[in-house]
C-alpha positions as CSV (number, residue, x, y, z in Angstrom):
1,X,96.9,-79.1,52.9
2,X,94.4,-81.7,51.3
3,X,91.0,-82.4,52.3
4,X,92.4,-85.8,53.7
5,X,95.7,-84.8,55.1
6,X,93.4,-81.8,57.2
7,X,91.2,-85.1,58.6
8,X,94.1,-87.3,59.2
9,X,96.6,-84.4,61.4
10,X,93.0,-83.2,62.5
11,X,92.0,-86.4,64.4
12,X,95.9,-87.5,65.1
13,X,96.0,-84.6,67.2
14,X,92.9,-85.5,69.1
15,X,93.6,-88.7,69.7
16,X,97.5,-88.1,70.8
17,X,99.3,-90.4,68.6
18,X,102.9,-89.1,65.8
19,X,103.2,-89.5,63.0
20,X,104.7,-92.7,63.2
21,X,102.0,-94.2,65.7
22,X,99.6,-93.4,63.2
23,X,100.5,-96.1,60.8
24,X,102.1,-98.7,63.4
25,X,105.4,-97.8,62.3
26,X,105.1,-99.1,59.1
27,X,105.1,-95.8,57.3
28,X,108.1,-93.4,58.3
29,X,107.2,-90.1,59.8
30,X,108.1,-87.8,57.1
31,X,105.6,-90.4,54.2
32,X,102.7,-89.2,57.0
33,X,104.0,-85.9,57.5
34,X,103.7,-85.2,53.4
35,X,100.1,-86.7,53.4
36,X,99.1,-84.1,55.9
37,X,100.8,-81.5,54.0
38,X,98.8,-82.5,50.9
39,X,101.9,-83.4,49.4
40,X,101.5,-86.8,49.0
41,X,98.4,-89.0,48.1
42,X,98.0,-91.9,50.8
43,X,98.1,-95.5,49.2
44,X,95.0,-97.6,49.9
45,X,97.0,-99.5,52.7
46,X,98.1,-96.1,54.4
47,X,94.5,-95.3,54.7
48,X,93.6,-98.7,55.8
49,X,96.1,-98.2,58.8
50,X,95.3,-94.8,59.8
51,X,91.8,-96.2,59.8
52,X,93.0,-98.8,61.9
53,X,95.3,-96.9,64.4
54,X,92.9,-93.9,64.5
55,X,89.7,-95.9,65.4
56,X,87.7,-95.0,62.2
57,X,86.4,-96.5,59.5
58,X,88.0,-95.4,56.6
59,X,85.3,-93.5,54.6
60,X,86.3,-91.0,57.1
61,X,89.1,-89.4,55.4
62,X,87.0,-89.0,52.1
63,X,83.7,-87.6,54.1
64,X,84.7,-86.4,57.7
65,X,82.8,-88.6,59.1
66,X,82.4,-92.1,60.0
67,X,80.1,-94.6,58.9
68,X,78.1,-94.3,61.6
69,X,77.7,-90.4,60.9
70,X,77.5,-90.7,57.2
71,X,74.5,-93.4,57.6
72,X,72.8,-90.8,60.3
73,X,73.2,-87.9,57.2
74,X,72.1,-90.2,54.6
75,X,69.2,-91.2,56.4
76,X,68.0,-87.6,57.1
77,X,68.7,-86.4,53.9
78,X,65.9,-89.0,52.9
79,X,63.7,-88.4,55.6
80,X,63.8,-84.8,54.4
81,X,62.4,-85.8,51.3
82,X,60.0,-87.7,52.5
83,X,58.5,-85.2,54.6
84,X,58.6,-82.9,51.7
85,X,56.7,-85.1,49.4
86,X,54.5,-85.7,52.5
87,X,54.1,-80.9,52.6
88,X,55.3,-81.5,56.3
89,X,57.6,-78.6,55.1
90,X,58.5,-77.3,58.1
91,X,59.6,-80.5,59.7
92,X,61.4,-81.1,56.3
93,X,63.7,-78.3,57.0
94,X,64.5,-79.4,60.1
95,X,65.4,-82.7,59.4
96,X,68.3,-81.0,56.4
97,X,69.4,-78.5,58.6
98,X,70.2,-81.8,61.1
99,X,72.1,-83.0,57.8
100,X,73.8,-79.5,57.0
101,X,74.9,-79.9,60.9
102,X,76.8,-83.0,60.2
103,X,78.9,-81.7,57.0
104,X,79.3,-78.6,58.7
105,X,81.1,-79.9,61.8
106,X,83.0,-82.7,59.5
107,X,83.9,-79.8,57.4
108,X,82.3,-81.6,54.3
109,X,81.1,-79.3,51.8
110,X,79.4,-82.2,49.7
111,X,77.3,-82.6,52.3
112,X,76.7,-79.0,53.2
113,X,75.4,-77.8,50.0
114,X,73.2,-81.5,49.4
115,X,71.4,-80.7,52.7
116,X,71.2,-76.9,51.3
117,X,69.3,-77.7,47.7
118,X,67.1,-80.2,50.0
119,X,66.0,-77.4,52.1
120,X,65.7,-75.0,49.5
121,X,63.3,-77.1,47.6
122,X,61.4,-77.1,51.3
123,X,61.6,-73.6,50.9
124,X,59.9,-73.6,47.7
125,X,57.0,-75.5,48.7
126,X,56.6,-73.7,51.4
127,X,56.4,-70.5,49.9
128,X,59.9,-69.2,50.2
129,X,60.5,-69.3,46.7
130,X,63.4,-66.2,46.3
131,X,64.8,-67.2,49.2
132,X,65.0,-70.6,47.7
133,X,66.0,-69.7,44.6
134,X,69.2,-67.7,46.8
135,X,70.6,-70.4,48.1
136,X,70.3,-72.3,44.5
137,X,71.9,-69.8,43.2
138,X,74.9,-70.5,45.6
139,X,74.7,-74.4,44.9
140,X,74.9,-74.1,41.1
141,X,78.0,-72.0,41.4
142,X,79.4,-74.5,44.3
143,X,78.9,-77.7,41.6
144,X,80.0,-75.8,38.6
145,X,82.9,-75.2,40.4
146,X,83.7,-79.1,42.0
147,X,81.2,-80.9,40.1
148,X,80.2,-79.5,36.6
149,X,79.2,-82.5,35.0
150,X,77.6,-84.0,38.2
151,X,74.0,-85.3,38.6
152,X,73.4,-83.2,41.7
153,X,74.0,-80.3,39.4
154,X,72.1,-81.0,37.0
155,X,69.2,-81.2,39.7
156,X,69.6,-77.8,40.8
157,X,68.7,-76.6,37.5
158,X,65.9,-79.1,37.7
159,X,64.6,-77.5,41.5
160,X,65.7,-74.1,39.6
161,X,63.0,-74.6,36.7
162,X,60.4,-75.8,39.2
163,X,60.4,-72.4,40.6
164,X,60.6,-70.2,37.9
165,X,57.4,-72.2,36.6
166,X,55.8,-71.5,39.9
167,X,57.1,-67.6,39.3
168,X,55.3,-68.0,36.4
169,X,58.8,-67.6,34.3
170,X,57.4,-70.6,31.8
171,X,60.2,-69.1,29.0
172,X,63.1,-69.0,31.4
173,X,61.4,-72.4,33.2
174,X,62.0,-74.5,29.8
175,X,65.8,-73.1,28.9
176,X,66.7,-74.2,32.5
177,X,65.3,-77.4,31.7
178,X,67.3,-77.8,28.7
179,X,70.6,-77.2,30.4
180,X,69.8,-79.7,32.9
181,X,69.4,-82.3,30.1
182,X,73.0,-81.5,28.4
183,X,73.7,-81.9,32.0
184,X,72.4,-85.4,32.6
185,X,74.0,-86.0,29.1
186,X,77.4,-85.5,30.4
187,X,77.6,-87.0,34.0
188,X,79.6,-90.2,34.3
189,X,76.4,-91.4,36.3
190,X,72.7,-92.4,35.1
191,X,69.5,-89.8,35.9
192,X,66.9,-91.6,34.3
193,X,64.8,-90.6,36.8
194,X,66.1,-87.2,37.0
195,X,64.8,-87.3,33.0
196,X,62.0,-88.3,33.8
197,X,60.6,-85.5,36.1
198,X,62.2,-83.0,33.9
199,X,60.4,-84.4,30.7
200,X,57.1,-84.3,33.2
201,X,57.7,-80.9,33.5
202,X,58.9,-79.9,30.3
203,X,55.1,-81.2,29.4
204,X,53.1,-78.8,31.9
205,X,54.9,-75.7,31.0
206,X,54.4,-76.5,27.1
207,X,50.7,-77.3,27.5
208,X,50.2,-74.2,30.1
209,X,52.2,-71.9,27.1
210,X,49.3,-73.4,24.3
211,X,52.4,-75.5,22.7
212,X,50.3,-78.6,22.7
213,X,52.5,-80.4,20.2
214,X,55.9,-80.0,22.1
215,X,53.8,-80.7,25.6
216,X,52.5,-84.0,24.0
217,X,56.3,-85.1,22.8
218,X,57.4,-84.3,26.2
219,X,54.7,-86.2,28.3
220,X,55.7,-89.3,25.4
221,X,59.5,-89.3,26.5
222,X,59.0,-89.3,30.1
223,X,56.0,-92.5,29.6
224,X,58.3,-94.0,27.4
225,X,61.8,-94.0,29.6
226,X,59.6,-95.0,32.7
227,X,58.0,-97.7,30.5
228,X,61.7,-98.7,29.7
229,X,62.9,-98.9,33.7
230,X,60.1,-100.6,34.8
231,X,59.4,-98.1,37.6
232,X,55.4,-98.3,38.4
233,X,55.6,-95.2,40.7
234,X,57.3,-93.2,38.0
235,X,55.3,-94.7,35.0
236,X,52.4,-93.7,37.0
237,X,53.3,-89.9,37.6
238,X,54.3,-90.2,33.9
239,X,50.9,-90.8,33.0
240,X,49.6,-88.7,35.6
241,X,51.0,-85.8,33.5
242,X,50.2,-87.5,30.3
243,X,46.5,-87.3,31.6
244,X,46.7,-83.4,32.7
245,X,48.1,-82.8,29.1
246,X,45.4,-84.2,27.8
247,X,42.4,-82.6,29.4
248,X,44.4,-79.2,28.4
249,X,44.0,-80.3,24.8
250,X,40.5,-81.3,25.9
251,X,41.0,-85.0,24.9
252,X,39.0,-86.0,27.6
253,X,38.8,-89.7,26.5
254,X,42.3,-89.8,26.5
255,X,42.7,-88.1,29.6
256,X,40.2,-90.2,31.8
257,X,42.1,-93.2,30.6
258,X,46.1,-92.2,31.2
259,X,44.3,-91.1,34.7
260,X,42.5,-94.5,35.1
261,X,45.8,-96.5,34.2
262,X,47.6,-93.7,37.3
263,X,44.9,-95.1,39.3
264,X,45.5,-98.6,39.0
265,X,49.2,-98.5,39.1
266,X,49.0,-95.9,42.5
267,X,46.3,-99.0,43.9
268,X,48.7,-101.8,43.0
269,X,51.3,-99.9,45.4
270,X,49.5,-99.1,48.1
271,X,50.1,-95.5,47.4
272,X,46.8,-93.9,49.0
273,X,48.4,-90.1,49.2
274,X,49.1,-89.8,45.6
275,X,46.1,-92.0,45.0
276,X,43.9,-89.2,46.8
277,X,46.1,-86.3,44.6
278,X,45.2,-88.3,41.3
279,X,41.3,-88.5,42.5
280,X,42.0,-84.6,43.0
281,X,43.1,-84.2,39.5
282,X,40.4,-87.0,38.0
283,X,37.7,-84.7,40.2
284,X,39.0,-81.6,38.1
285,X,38.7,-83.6,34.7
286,X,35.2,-84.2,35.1
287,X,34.3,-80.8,36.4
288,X,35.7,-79.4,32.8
289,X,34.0,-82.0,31.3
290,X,30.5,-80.7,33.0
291,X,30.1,-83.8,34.7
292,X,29.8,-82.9,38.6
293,X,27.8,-85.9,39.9
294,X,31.1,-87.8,38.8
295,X,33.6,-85.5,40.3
296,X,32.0,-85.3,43.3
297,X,32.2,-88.7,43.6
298,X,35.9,-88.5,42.8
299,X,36.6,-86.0,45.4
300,X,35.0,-87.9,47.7
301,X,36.8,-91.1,46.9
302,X,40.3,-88.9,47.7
303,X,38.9,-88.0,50.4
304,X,38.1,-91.4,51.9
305,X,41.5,-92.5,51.1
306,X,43.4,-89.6,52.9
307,X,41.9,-91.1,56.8
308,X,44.5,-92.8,57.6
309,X,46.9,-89.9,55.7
310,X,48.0,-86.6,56.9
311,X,48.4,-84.9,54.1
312,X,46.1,-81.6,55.1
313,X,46.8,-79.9,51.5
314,X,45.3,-82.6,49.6
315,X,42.2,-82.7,51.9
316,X,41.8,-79.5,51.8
317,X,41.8,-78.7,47.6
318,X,39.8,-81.7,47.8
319,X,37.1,-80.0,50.2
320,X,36.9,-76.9,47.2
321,X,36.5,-79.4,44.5
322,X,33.7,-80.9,46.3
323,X,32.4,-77.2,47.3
324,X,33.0,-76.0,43.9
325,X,30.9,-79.3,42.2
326,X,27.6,-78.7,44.3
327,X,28.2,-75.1,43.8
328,X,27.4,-75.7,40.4
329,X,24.6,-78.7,41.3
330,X,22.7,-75.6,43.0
331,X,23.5,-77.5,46.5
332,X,24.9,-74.1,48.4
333,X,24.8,-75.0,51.8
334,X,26.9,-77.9,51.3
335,X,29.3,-76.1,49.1
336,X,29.7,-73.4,51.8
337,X,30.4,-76.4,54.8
338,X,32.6,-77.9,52.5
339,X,35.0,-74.6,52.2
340,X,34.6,-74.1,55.9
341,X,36.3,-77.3,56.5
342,X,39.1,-76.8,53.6
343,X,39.5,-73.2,55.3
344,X,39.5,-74.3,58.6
345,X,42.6,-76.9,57.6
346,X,44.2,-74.3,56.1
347,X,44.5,-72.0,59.4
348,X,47.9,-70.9,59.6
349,X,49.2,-72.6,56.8
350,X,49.9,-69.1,54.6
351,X,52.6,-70.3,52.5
352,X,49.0,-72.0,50.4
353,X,47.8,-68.7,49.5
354,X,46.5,-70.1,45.9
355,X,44.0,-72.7,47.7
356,X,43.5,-70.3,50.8
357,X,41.9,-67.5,48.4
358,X,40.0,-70.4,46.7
359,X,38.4,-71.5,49.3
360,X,36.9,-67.6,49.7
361,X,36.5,-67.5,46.0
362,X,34.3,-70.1,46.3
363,X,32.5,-68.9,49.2
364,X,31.8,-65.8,47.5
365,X,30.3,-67.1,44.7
366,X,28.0,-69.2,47.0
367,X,26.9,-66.2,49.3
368,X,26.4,-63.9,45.8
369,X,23.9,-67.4,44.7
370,X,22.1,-66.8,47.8
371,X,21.9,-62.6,47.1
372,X,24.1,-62.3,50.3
373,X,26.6,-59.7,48.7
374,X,27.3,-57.9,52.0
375,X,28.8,-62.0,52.7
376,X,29.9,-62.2,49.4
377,X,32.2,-59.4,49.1
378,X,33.6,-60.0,52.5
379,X,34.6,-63.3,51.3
380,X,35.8,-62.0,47.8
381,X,37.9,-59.3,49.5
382,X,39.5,-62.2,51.4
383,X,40.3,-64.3,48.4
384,X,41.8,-61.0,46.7
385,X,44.1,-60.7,49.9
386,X,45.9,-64.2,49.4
387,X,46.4,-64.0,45.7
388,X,47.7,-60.5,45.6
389,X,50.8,-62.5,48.0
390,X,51.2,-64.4,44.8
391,X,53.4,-63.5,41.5
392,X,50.8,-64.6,39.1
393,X,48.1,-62.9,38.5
394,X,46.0,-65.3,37.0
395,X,44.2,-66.2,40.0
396,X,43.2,-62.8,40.8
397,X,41.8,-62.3,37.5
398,X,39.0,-64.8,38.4
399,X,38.4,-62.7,41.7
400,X,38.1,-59.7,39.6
401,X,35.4,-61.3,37.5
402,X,33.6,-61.9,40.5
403,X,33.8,-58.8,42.0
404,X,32.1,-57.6,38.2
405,X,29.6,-59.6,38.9
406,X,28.8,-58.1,42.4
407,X,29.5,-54.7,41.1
408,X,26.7,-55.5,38.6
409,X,24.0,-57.0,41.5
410,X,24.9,-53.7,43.2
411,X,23.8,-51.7,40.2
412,X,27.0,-50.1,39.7
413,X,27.2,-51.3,35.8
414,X,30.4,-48.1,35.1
415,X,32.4,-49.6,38.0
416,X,31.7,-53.3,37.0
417,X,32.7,-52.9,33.1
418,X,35.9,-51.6,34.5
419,X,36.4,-54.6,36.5
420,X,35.7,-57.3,33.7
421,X,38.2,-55.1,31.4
422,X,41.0,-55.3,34.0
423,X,40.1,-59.3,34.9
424,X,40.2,-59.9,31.6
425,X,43.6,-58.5,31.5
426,X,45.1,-60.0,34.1
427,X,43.9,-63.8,32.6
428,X,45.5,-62.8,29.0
429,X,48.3,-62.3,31.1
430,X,48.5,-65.6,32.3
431,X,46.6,-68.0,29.9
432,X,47.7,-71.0,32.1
């Protein structure tokens, strides 16, 4: 029995009606009776009078549900995303598994496994990155299956690569990445912004493997193709990335000026949650650069811009920057009231272990300024304890390198050389 003819006996039953009823009497029993079998393929005007006698519209037969019910999972769907881009992950989840709800009871596996890669890339961000990377696993094999040449599966390799970067799989990452291209390539449907966010990609894990060149091509498709739609919010991320490229090949100039031209696209659209992510980014720039006065100010400026925005990440890895720049300015106390506040945001939110252990990293290093080491290496054993939760090590390389340093304050030069040998280690590791 077909998809359509399970929909059509399925609600004829409900709503009492035969065979014949069903279409007026204009079809004969036995035409309905081989549509529900799967035998026959309804013409447009059978569909249009089962619609009609059935009290449906007649999207129904195709989805399970009616308009009304596919409008209510299309708008969820969106909302989930928006409450992802927005890290209300939790509330994200909830708002697909609503959507998963609706496919499940219409018994519409299109919209089952849609709301499924939506919350897995929930998942992701929230730190539940296998057991996104499970239920990925499932949709690839569901749209190889019905959809092989599909858009939607050529997005699941897309969410796929975004975690295996995160893992720290760069290799791996970048093959994904090329699949979901030959993907793209085939489907009957356009993915230029699909491209786009994979060529954006394509350019961090290049730059964070030391392939500068192949970053730098990357980061040029994906400002070239938003150049060509005319899409401001993409051609801004595009040179968002173009501008985080650059400060990796320490092109400053170049970088502060794809980040100024972010800037002024993100202010012409009102944008102020990326705009406070990009002063984030422009705060970091100018920290490399050695110029803290400025990246304070930058930090500051994000920080400004996220009142009337709840976006508690962003205001919190805003917080370290500013903590981290007057760290280095010799200001302590305000570095260490500035990592109280990021902390204090962060309470609870354990799925951040990166910026969580920063936040004591940073801490650390202001107590060990101050000659407080008993404070210090409370803190640092902190910082240690989120970034052992993550897969990368690189992170806890820089905690080893303060704990060398302590080690050496503490007069215990064996134990600290052994330290700095194994940090050092553990940041070859990960060069990124």
């Amino acid at each position: 029995m077909s998809t359509v003819g399970k929909r059509l006996r399925k609600l004829r039953k409900e709503k009492g009606l035969t065979q014949t009823e069903v279409t007026g009497g204009q079809y004969s029993k036995e035409y309905v009776s081989q549509v529900e079998l799967g035998k026959t393929k309804p013409s447009r005007r059978a569909v249009k009078l089962f619609a009609k006698y059935l009290d449906v519209d007649e999207s129904y037969f195709e989805t399970g549900v009616d308009l009304a019910g596919s409008e209510r999972f299309e708008n969820l769907m969106a909302n989930g995303e928006v409450l992802t881009e927005r890290r209300e992950y939790l509330e994200a989840m909830k708002s697909f598994d609503e959507a998963r709800t609706i496919g499940e009871k219409a018994e519409n596996q299109d919209f089952i496994w849609r709301s499924e890669v939506g919350r897995a890339w929930a998942m992701h961000f929230s730190g539940k990155r296998r057991e996104a990377l499970t239920i990925l696993a499932e949709a690839r094999a569901y749209y190889e299956d019905r959809h092989p040449n599909s858009v939607e599966l050529a997005s699941v390799f897309y969410r796929v690569a975004s975690i295996r970067e995160a893992l720290g799989d760069l290799k791996l990452s970048l093959l994904i990445l090329d699949e979901a291209l030959k993907i793209i390539d085939r489907a009957a449907l356009p993915a230029d912004h699909l491209r786009i966010r994979i060529y954006r990609l394509m350019a961090s894990i290049h730059a964070k493997r030391h392939d500068l060149q192949a970053g730098r091509e990357a980061a040029e498709s994906a400002l070239e193709l938003a150049k060509r739609l005319d899409d401001r919010k993409s051609l801004a991320e595009a040179y968002w990335e173009s501008a985080v490229l650059e400060e990796r090949r320490r092109e400053f100039m170049k970088a502060t000026e794809y980040a100024l031209r972010a800037r002024d696209i993100l202010t012409e659209l009102g944008d102020q949650q990326d705009m406070a992510r990009l002063m984030c980014d422009l705060g970091k720039l100018k920290q490399d650069m050695g110029r803290h006065d400025e990246a304070v100010q930058h930090f500051e400026t994000g920080l400004e811009l996220l009142r009337a925005v709840d976006d508690p990440i962003t205001r919190a890895s805003l917080l370290n920057g500013v903590a981290e720049s007057k760290l280095a300015l010799g200001d302590i106390e305000t570095s260490l009231d500035n990592t109280s506040k990021s902390l204090a945001i962060m309470e609870g939110r354990e799925y951040e272990p990166s910026l969580l252990g920063a936040g004591h990293l940073l801490r650390a290093k202001a107590y060990l300024a101050r000659k407080e080491v008993g404070e210090a290496r409370r803190e640092l054993e902190a910082a240690k304890t989120h970034f052992e939760a993550l897969e990368t090590s690189m992170h806890l390389g820089g905690a080893l390198k303060l704990e060398g340093d302590l080690l050496l304050v503490e007069g215990r030069t064996e134990e600290a050389a052994g330290t700095f040998r194994r940090a050092l280690e553990l940041i070859e590791m990960n060069p990124c």
